[in-house]
N, C-alpha and C positions, 0 to 999 in steps of 0.2 A: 221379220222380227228385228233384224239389226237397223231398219230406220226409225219402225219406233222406237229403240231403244235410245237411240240416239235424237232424237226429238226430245224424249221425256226427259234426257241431261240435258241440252239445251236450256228445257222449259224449266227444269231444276237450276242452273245459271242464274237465268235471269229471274225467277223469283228469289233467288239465295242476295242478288244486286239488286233488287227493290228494298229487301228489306232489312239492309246495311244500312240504315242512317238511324242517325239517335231517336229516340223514342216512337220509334216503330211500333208497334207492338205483333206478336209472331201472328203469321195468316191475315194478316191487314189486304195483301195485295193478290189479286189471280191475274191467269194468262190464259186465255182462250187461245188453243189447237186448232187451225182452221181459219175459212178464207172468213173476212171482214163479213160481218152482217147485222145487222141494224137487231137482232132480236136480243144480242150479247151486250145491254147496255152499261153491265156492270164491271169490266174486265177491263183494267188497266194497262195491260198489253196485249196485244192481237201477236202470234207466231204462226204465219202460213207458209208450209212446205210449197214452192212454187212453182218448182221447175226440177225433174230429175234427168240428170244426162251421165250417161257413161263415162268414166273418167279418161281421155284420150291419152296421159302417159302410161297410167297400171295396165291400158285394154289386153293385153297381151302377157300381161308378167305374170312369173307363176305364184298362186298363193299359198302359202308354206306360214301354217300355225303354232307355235312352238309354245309348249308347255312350261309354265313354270315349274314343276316341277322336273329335275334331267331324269329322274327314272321311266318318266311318259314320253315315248317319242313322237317328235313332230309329227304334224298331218300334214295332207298336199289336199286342196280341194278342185274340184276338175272338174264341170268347170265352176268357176269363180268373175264373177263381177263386179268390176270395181267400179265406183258411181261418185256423183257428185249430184248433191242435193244445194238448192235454191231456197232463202228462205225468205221471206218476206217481214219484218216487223215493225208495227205500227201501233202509234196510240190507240186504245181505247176509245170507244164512241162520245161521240162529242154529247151524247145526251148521260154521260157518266156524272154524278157529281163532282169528281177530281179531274174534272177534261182539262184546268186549265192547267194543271201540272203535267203535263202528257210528254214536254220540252224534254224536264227535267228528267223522267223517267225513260224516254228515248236516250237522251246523255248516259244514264249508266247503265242503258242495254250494250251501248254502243262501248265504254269502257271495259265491261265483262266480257263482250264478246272479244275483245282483243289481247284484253291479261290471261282467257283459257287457253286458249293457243300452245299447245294441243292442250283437246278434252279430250278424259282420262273416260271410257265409257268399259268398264272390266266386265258388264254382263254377256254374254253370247261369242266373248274371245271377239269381243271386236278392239283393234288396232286405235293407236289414238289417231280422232279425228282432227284435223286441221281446219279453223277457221279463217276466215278471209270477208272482209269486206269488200263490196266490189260498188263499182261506179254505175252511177246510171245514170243517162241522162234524159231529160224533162220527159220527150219524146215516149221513151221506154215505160218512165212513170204512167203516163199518162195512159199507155196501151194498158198497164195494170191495173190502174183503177178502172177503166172503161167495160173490165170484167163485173165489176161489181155498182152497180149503177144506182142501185138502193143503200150503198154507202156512204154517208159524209167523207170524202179523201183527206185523209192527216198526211201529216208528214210521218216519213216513214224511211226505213234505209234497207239494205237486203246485203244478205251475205252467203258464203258459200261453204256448206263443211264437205270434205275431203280427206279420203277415201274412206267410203262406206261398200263396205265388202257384204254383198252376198254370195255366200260359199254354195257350193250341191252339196247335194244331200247326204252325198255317202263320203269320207274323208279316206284318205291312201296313206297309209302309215311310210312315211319317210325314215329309210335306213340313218344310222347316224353321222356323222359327217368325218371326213376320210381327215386323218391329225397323224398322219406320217406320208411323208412323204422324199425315204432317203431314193436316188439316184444313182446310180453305177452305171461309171462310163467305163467302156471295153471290155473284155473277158472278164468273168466270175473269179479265176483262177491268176490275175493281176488283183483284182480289188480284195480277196483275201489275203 
């Protein structure tokens, strides 16, 4: 649940950044979920989830939910998996009527995805995720598209959001958090 949920913000992004320009009109632009394919000729931007890896600094951290509200006390979820999801995003199929705009429209995927930094995704208590652009070189491209061989290859850029938590199932109610802490040094009978 929590990567779709974090998808659908995403794909909520970037159509909220398609259709920031003057006389747009609302619902002009879609985004196809999913790898590149020739039968989606109408979709202005392609978002495919690419690559999902573990996230190697949280692997081990404990994950501790805390309530906005203080009369709910925090959870502890045990275990919890912290991930980092791959995305891939790419123009639109070259058979789209708007293919030759695809430039411009990659420009302000690539703009949104750097001004959300963090996205705010409040459904399912998930934490804000961190976006990042990440490099790739030709090499890499190429292994990507070579998945999809029935695709005309655009130009395209990939990035990475971070930390997407999947909790277990059952949550461990966390006491509250210890807010004294006086000290006595030697006998009871000196410190009084």
């Amino acid at each position: 649940m929590p990567i779709q949920a974090v998808t659908l913000a995403i794909r909520d992004l970037l159509l909220a950044a398609l259709h920031d320009q003057a006389n747009v009109p609302p619902n002009s632009f879609t985004i196809y979920i999913g790898p590149p394919d020739a039968d989606n000729d109408q979709d202005e931007l392609i978002l495919f989830p690419l690559r999902i890896t573990p996230n190697p600094e949280l692997r081990n951290a404990e994950r501790i939910r805390r309530s906005v509200d203080p009369a709910i006390p925090a959870e502890r979820f045990d275990p919890a998996v912290p991930l980092d999801i791959f995305y891939l995003v790419t123009a639109g199929s070259p058979a789209n009527t708007t293919a030759n705009e695809g430039l411009s429209r990659l420009g302000r995927a690539i703009r949104a995805i750097e001004a959300a930094s963090p996205l705010a995704v409040p459904s399912h208590y998930q934490d804000a995720v961190w976006l990042s652009l990440e490099p790739m070189s030709n090499e890499d491209l190429s292994r990507i598209w070579g998945l999809f061989p029935n695709f005309n290859c655009r130009t395209s850029f990939v990035f990475r959001a971070s930390p997407i938590w999947i909790d277990g199932r059952s949550p461990i109610t966390v006491g509250p958090p210890v807010i004294d802490q006086d000290m006595i040094i030697g006998t009871r009978e000196e410190a009084a």
